[in-house]
py3Dmol code that shows the C-alpha trace and the ligand (Angstrom):
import py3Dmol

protein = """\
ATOM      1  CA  UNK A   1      19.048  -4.974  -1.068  1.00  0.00           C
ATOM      2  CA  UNK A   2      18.146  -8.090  -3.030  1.00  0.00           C
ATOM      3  CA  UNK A   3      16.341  -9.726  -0.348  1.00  0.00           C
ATOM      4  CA  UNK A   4      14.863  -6.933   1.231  1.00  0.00           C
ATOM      5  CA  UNK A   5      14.146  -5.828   4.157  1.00  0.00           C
ATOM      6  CA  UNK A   6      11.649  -7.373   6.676  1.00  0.00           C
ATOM      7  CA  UNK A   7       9.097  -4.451   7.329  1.00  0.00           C
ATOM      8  CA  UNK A   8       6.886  -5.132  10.733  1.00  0.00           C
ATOM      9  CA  UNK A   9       3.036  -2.762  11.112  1.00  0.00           C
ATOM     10  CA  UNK A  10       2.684  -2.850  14.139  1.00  0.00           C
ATOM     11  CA  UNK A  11      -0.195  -0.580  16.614  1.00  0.00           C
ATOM     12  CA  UNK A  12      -3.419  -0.981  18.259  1.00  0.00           C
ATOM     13  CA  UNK A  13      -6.224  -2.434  16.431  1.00  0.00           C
ATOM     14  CA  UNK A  14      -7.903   0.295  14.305  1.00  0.00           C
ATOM     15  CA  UNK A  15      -5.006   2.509  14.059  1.00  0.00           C
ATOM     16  CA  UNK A  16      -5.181   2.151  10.187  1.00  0.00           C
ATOM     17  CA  UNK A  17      -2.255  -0.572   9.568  1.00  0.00           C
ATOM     18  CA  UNK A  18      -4.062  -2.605   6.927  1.00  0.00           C
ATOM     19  CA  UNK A  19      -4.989   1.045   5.277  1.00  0.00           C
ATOM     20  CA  UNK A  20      -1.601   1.613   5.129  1.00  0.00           C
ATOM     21  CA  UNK A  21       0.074  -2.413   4.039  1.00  0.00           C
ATOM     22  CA  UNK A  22      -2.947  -0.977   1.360  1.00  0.00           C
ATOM     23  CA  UNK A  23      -1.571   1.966   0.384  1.00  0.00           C
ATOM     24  CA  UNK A  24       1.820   0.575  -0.095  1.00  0.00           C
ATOM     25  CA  UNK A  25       1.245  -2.273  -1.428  1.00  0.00           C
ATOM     26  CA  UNK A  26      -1.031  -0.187  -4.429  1.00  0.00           C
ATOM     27  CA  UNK A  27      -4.592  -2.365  -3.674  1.00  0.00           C
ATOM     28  CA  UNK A  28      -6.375  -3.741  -1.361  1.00  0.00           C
ATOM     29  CA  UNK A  29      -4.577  -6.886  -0.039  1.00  0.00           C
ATOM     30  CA  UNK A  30      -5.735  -6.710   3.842  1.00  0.00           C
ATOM     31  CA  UNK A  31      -9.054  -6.255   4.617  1.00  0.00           C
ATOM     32  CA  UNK A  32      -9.871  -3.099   6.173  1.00  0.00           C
ATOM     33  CA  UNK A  33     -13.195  -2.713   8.601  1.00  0.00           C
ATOM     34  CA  UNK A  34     -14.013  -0.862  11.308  1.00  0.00           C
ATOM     35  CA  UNK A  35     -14.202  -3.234  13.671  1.00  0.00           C
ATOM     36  CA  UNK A  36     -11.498  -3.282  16.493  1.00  0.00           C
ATOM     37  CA  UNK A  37      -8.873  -6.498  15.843  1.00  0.00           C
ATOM     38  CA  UNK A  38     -10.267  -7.766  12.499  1.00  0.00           C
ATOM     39  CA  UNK A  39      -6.767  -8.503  11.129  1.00  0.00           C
ATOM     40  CA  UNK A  40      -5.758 -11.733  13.775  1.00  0.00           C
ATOM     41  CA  UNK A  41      -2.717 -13.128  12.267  1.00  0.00           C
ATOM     42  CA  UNK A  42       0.538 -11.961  10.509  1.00  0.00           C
ATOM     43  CA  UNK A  43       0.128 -10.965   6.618  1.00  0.00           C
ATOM     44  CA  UNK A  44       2.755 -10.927   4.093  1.00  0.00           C
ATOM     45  CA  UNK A  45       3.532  -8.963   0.749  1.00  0.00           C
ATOM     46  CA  UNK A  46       6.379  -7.983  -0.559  1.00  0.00           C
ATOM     47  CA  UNK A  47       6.291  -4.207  -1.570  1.00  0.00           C
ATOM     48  CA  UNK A  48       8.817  -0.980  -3.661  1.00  0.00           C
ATOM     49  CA  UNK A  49       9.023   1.890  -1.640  1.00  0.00           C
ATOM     50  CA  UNK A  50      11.433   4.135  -3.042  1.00  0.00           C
ATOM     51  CA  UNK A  51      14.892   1.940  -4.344  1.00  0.00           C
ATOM     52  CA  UNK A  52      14.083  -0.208  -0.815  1.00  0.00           C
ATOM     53  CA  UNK A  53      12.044  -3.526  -1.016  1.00  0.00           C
ATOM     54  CA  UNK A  54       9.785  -4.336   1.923  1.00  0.00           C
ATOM     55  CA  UNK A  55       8.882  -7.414   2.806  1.00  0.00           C
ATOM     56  CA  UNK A  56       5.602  -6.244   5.068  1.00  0.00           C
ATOM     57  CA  UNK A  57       4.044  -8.195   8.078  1.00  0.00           C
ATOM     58  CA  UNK A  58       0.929  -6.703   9.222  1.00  0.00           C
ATOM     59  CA  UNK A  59       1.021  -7.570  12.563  1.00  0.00           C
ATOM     60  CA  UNK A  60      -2.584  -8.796  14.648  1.00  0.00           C
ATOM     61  CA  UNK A  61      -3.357  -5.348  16.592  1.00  0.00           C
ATOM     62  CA  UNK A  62      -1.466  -5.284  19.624  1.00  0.00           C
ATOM     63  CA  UNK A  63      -3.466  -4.353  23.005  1.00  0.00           C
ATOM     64  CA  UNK A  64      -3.613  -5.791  26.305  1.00  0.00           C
ATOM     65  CA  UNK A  65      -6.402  -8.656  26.117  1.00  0.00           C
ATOM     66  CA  UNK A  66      -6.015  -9.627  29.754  1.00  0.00           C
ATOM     67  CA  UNK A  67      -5.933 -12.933  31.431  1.00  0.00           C
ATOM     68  CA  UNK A  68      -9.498 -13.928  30.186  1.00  0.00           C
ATOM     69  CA  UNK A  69      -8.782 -12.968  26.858  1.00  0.00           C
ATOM     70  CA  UNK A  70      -9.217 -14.012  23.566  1.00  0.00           C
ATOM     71  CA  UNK A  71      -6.758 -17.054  23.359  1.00  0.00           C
ATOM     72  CA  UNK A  72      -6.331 -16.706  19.364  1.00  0.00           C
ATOM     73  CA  UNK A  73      -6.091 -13.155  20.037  1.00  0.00           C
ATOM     74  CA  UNK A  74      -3.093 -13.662  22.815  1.00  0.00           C
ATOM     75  CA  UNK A  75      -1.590 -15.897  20.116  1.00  0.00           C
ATOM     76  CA  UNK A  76      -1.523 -13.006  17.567  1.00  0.00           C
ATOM     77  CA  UNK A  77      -0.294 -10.717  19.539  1.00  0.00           C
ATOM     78  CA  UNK A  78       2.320 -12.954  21.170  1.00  0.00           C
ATOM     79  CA  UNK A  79       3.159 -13.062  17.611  1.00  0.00           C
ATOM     80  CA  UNK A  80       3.299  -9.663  16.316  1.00  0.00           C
ATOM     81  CA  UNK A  81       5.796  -8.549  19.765  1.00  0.00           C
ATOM     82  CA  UNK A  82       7.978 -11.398  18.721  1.00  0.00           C
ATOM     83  CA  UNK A  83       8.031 -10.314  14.665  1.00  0.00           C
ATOM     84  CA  UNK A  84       8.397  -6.919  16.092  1.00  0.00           C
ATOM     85  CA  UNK A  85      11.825  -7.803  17.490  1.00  0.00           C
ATOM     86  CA  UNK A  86      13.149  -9.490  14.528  1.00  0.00           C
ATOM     87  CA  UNK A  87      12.136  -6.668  11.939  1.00  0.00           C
ATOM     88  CA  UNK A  88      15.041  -4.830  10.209  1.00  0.00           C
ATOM     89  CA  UNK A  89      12.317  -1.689  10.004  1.00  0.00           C
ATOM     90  CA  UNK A  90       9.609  -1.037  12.141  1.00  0.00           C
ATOM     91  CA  UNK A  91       6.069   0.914  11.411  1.00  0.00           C
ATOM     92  CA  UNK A  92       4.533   2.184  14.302  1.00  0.00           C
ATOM     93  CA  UNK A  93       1.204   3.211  13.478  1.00  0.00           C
ATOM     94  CA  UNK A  94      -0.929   5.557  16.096  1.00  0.00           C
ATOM     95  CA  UNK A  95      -4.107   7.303  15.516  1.00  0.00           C
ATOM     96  CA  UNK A  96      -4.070  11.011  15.466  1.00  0.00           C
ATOM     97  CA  UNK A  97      -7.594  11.384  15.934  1.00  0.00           C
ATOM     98  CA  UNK A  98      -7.388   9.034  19.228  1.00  0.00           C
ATOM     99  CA  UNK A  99      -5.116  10.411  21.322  1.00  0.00           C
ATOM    100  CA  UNK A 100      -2.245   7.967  22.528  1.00  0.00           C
ATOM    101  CA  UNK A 101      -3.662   5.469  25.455  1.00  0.00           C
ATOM    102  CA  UNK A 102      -1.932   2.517  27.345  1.00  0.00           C
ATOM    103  CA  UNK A 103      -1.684   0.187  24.511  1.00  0.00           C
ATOM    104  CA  UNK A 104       0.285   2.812  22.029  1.00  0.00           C
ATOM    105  CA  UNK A 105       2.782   3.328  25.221  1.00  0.00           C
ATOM    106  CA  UNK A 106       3.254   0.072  25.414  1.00  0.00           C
ATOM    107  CA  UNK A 107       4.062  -0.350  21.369  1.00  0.00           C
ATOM    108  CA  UNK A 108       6.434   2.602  22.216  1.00  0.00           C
ATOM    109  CA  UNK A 109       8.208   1.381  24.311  1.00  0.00           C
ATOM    110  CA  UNK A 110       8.905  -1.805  22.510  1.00  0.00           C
ATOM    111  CA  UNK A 111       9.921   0.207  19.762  1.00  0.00           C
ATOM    112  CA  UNK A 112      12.911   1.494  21.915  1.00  0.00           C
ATOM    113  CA  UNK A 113      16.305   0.921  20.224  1.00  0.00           C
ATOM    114  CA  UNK A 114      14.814  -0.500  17.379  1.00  0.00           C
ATOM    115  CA  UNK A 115      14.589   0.745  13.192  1.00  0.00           C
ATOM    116  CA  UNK A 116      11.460   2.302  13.735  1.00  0.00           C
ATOM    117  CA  UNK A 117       9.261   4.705  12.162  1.00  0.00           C
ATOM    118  CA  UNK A 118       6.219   6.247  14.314  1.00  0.00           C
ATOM    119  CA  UNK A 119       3.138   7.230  11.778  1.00  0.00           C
ATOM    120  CA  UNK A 120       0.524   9.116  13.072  1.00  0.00           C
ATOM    121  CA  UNK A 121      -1.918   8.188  11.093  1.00  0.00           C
ATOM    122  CA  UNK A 122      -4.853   9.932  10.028  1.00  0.00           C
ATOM    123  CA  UNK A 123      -3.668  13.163  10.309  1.00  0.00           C
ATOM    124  CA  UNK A 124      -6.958  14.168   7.516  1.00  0.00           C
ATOM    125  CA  UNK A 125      -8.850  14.041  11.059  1.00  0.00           C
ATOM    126  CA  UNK A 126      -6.810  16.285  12.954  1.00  0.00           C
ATOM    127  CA  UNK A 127      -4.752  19.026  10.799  1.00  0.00           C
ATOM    128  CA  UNK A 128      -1.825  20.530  12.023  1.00  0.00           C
ATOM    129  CA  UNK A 129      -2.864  20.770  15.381  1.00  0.00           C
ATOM    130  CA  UNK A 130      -1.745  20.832  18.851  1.00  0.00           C
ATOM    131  CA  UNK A 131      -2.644  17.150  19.739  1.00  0.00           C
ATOM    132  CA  UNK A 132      -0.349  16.566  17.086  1.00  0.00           C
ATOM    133  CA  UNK A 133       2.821  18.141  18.106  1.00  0.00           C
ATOM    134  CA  UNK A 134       2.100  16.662  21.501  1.00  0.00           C
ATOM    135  CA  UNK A 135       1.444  13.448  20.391  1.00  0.00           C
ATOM    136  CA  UNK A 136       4.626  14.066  18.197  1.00  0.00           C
ATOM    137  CA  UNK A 137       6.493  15.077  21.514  1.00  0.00           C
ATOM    138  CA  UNK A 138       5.361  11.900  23.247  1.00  0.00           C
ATOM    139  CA  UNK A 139       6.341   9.563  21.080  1.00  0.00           C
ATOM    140  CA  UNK A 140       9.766  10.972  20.435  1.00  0.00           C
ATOM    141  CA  UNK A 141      12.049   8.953  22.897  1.00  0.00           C
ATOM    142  CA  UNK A 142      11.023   6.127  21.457  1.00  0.00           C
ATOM    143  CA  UNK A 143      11.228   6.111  18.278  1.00  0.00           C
ATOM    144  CA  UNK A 144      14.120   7.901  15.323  1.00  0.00           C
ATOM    145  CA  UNK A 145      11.375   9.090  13.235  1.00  0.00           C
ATOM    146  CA  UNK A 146       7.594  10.173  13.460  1.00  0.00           C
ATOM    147  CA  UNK A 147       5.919  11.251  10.722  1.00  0.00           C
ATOM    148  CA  UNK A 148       2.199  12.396  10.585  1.00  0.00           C
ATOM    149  CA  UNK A 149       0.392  11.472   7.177  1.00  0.00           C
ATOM    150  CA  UNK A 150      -3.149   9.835   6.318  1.00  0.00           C
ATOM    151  CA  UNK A 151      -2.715   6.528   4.922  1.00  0.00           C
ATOM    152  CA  UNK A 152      -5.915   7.046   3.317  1.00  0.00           C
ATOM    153  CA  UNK A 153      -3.898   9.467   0.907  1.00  0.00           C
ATOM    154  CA  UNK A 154      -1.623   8.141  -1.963  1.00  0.00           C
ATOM    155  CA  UNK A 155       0.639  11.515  -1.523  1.00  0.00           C
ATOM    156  CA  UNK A 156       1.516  10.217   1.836  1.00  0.00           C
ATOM    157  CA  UNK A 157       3.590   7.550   0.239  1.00  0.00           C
ATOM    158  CA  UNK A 158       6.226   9.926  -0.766  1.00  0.00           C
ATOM    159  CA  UNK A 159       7.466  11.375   2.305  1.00  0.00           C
ATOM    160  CA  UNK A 160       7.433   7.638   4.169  1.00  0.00           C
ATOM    161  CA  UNK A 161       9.276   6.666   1.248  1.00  0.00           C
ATOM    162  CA  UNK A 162      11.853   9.531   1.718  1.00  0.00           C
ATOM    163  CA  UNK A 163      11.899   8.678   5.735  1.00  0.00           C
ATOM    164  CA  UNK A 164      12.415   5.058   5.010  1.00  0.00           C
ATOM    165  CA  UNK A 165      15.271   5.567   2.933  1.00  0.00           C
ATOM    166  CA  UNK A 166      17.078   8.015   5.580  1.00  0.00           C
ATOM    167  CA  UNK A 167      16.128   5.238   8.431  1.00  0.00           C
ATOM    168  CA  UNK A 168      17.671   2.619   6.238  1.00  0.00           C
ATOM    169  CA  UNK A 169      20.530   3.928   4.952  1.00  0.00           C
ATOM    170  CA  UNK A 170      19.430   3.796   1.430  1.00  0.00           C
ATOM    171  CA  UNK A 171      19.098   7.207   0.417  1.00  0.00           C
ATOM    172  CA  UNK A 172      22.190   7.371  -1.105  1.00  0.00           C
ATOM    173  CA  UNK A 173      22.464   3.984  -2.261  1.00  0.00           C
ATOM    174  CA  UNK A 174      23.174   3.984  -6.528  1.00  0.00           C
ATOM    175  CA  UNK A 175      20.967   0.974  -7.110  1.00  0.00           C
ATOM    176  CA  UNK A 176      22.128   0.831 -10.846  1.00  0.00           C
ATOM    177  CA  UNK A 177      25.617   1.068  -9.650  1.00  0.00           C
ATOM    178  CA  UNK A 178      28.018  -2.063  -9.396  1.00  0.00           C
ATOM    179  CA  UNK A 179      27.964  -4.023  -6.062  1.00  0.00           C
ATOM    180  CA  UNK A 180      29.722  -6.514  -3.844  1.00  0.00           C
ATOM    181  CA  UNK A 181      27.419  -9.477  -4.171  1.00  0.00           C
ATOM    182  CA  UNK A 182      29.041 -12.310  -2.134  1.00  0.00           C
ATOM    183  CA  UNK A 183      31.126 -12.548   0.780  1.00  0.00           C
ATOM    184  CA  UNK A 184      33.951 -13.631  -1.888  1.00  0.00           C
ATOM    185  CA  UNK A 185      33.800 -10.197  -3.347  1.00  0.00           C
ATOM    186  CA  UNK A 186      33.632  -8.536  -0.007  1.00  0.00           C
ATOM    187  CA  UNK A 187      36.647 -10.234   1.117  1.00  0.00           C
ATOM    188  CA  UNK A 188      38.761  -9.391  -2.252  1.00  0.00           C
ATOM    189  CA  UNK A 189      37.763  -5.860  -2.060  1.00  0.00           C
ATOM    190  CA  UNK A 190      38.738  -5.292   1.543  1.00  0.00           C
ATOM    191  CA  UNK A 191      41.971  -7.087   0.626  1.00  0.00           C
ATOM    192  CA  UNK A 192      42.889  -4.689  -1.863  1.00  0.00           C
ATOM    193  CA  UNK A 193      41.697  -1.464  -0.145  1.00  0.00           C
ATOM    194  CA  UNK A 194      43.948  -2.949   2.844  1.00  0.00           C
ATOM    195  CA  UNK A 195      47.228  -3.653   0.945  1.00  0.00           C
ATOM    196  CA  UNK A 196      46.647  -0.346  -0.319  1.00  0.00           C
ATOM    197  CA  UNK A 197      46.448   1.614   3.000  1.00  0.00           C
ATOM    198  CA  UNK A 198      49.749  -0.305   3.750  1.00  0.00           C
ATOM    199  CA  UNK A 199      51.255   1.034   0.640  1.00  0.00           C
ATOM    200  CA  UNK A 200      50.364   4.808   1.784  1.00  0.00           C
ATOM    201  CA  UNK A 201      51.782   4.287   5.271  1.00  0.00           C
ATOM    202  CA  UNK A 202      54.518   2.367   4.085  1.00  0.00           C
ATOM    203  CA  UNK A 203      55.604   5.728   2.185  1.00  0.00           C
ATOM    204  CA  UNK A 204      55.103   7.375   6.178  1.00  0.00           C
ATOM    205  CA  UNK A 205      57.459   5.125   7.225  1.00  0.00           C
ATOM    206  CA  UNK A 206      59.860   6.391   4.877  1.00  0.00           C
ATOM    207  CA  UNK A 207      59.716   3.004   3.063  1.00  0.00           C
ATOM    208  CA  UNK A 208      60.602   3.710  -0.331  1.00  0.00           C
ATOM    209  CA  UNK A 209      58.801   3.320  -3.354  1.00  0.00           C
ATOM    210  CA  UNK A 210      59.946  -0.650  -3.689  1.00  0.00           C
ATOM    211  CA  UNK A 211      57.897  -1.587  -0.595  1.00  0.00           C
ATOM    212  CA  UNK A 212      54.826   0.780  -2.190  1.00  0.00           C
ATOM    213  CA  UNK A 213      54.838  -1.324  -5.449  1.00  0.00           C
ATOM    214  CA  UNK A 214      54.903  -4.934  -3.107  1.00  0.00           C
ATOM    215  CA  UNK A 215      51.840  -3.760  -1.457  1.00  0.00           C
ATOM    216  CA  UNK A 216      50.221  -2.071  -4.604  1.00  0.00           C
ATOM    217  CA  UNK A 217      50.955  -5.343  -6.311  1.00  0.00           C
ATOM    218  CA  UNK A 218      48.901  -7.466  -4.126  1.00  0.00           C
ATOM    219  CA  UNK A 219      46.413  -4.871  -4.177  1.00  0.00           C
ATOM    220  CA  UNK A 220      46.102  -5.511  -8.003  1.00  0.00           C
ATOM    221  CA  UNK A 221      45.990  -9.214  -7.272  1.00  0.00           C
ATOM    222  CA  UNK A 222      43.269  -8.918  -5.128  1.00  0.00           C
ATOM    223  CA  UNK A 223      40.961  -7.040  -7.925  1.00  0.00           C
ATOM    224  CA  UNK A 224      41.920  -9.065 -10.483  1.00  0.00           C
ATOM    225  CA  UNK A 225      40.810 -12.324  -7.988  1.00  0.00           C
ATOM    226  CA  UNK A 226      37.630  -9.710  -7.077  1.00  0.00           C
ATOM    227  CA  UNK A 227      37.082  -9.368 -11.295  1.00  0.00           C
ATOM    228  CA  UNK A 228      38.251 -12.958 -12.031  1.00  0.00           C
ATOM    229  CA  UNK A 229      40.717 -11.489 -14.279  1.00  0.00           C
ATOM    230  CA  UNK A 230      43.110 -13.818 -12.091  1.00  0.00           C
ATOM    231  CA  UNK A 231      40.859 -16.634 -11.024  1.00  0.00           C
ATOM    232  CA  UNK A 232      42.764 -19.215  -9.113  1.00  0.00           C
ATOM    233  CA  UNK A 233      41.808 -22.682  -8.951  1.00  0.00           C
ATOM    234  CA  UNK A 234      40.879 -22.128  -4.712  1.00  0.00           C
ATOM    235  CA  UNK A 235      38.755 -19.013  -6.332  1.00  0.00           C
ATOM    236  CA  UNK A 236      36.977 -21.280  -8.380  1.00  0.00           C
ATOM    237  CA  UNK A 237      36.256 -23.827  -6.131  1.00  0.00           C
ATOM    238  CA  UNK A 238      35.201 -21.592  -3.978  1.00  0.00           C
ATOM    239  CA  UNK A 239      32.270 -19.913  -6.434  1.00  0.00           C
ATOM    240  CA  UNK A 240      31.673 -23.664  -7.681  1.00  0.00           C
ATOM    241  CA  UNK A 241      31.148 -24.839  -4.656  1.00  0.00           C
ATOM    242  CA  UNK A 242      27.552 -22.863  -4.428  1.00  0.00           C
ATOM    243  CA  UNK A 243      27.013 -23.851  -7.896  1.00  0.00           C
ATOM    244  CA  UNK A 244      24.809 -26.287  -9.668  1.00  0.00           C
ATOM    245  CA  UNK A 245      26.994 -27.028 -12.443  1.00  0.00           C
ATOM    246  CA  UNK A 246      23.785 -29.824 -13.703  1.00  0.00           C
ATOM    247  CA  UNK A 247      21.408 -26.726 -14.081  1.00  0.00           C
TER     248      UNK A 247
END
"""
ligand_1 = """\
28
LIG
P -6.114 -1.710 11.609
O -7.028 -2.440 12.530
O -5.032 -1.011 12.365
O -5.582 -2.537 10.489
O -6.995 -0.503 10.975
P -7.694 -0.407 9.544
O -6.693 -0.182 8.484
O -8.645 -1.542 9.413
O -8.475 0.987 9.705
C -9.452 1.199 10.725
C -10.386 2.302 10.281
O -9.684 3.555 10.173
C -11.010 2.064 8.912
O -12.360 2.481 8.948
C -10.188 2.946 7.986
O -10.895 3.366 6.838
C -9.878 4.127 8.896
N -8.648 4.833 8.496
C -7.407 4.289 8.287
N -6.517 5.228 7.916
C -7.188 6.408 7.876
C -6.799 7.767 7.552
O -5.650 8.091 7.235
N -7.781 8.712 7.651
C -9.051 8.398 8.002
N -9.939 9.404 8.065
N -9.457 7.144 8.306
C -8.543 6.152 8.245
"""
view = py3Dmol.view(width=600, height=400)
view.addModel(protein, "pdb")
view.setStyle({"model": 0}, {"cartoon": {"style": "trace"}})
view.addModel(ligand_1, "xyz")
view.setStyle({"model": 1}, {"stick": {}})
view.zoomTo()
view.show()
């Protein structure tokens, strides 16, 4: 949650991705023409949506270029597939007005299995028509989500936000709340829910409540090593030891 989470656009040139990296990031940080493949190379900007920070990529356009092709153009899209693949989130952006051809298919498809999120964008175009469900129909196998909005339309942001959040895991996630911060803490934490679980089935086993306290006792340890109530000298060695002590 601190670092965030790295956020690939990803679709055919002129889809609208750099209206939407717009439209989330609040101005106008890509530049947006009409001309097919005017973004080439990979941008970055860090982004809220929702509690969830998105570290966006706005990928070149991805279409088949062909042998004879463009050779800055290959290298952009060679690019964007492979930033595709390493994204922890996925936007998939198609154009509602368009119709989905060869090249969306083939974003599709690498989409497969992946955190993704299809947009059709520019739903203003079409409405709430049939092209849409069918596009919507389409695009279904490939993808956990798809979600028709306008990225030309602030209330759009909303509803992605809401869709991220589910996709991510997020939605339920008490950002003001307290939180396991290091694998340290992790580790203490499991300990103690552990000895505890061993403390319930040790009363299955017909125990007694003498082997209960043992294992609630070093459940106790545990938190107080988790709170530092406790600190040992290995536990503080161990937080040290990623430490500047000089600064
Ligand atoms: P990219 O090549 O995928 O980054 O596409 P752009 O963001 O540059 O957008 C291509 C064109 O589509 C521009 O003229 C945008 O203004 C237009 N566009 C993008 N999103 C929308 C939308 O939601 N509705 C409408 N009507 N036009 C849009």
């Amino acid at each position: 949650m601190r670092r965030g989470v790295d956020c690939v656009l990803c679709g055919r040139p002129n889809v609208g991705k750099s209206t939407l990296l717009n439209l989330l990031a609040g101005f106008d940080r890509a530049i947006v023409t009409p001309v097919a493949g005017t973004t080439r190379d990979v941008v970055e900007q860090a982004v809220m949506l929702g509690d969830v920070r998105l570290n966006l990529f706005d990928t070149a356009g991805v279409r088949d270029v062909g042998e004879d092709g463009d050779a800055i153009e290959a290298e952009g899209i060679r690019r964007s597939w492979k930033k595709l693949e390493e994204a922890g989130l996925v936007l998939a952006v198609f154009d509602a007005a368009d119709g989905l051809g060869p090249d969306d298919l083939a974003v599709a498809r690498r989409c497969e299995g992946r955190p993704a999120i299809a947009v059709l964008n520019k739903q203003d175009l079409v409405g709430d028509q049939t092209p849409l469900h069918e596009m919507e129909k389409a695009l279904r196998p490939y993808f956990k989500t798809v979600l028709a909005l306008s990225a030309k339309d602030p209330a759009s942001l909303p509803r992605l936000s809401e869709a991220v959040a589910r996709l991510l895991g997020t939605a339920r996630v008490d950002t003001g709340a307290a939180a396991l911060c290091s694998a340290r803490q992790l580790a203490a934490a499991t300990a103690a829910r552990d000895a505890l679980a061993q403390a319930i089935q040790s009363q299955h086993d017909g125990l007694g409540p003498d082997a209960a306290g043992v294992c609630i006792a070093d459940a106790l340890a545990s938190l107080a090593d988790l709170t530092g109530e406790d600190a040992t000298e290995a536990t503080l060695d161990e937080v040290f030891s990623t430490f500047c002590v000089g600064k």
